[in-house]
C-alpha positions in Angstrom: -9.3 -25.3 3.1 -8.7 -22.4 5.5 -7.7 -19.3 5.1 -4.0 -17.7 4.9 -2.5 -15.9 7.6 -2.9 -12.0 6.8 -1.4 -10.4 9.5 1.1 -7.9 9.7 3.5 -10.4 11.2 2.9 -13.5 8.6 5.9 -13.4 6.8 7.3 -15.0 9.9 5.2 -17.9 9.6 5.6 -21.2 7.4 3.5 -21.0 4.4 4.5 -24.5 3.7 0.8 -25.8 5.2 -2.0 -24.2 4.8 -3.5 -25.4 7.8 -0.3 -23.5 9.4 -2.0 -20.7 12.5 -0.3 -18.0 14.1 -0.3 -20.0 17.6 1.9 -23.0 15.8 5.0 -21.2 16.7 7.0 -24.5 15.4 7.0 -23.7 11.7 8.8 -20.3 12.4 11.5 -19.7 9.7 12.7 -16.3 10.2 12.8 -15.8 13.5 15.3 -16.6 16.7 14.4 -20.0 18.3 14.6 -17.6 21.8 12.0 -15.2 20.2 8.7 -15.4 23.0 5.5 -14.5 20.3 3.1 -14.3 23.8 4.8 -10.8 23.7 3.1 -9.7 20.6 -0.5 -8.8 20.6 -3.4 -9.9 18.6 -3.5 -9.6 15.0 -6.4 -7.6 13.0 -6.6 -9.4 9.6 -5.4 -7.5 6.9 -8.2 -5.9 5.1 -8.6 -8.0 1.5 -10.7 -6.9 -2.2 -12.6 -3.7 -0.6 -12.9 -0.5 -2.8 -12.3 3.0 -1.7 -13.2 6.5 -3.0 -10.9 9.5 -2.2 -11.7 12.4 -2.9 -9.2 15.0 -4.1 -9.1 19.0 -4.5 -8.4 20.2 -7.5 -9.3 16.5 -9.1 -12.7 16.1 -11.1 -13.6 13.1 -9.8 -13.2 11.0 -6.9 -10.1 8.3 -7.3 -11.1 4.6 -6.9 -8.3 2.3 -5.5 -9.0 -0.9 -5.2 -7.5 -2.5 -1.7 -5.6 -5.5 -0.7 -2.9 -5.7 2.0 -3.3 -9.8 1.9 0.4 -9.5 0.3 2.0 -6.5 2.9 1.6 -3.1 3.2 1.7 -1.7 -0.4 -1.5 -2.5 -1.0 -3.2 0.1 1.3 -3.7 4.1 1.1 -1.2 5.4 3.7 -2.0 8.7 5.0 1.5 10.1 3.3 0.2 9.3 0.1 -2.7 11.3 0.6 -1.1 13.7 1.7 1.7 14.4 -0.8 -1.1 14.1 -3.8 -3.0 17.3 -1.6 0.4 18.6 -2.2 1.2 18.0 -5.7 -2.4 19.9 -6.3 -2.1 22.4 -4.1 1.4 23.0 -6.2 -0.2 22.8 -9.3 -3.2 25.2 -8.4 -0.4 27.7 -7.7 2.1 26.8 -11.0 -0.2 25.0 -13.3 2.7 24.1 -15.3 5.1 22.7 -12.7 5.1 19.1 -14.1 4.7 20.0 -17.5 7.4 17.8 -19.4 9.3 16.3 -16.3 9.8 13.2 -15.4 8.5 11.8 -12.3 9.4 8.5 -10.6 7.4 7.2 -7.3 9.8 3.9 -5.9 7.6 1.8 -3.4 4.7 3.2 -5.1 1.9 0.8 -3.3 -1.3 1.4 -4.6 0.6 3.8 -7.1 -2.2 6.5 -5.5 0.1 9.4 -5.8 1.1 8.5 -9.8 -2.4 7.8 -10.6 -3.6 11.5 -8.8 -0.7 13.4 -10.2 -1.4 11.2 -13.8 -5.1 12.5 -13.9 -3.8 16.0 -13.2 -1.2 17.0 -15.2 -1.0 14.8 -18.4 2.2 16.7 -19.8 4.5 15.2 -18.0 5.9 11.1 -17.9 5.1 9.0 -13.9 6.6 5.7 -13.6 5.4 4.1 -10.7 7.5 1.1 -9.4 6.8 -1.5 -6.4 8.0 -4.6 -5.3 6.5 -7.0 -7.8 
């Protein structure tokens, strides 16, 4: 059995076979009939089940995310992410009770990194984190 197309681009492809590749460019769905793929270039596959450890100021510890991107790009850590939890602490170090009984709401969450960071952090205050699925 091989393996399923995990590119950035395989939502254009059939996932009616599994022996479907990116070169079979006859089981496109979404895509104009017109549409020349030799235009597009290679593919890295997706990274799949890794672990990483970021570490944050003003955290304890280092946060844990597991990673897989095999269903799109939520499951990554983007560099915004990171770089609106550095943020939210360096806020906090300067207001420590900023989030203190608010409510916070991150849409397109991902990995939910920035809930989980500003979760461990200030625990006064209730984070829903939403996605896709």
């Amino acid at each position: 059995m091989s393996s399923p197309i995990l590119d950035p681009l395989r939502m254009f492809f059939s996932h009616s076979s599994a022996s479907s590749s990116k070169e079979d460019v006859s089981n496109l769905a979404l895509l104009p009939a017109a549409l020349d793929l030799s235009i597009l270039p290679p593919q890295i596959q997706t990274v799949l089940h890794q672990t990483t450890a970021i570490p944050f100021p003003g955290l304890d510890r280092d946060l844990r995310l597991s990673i897989d991107a095999s269903p799109g790009c939520g499951g990554v850590v983007w560099p915004a992410g990171e770089i609106m939890c550095r943020y939210f602490l360096h806020l906090i170090s300067l207001e420590p009770d900023l989030f203190a009984g608010k409510t916070v709401l991150e849409l397109g969450a991902g990995t939910g990194l920035v809930a989980l960071v500003l979760g461990l952090k200030e625990r006064r205050c209730k984070i829903y984190c939403t996605d896709q699925q």
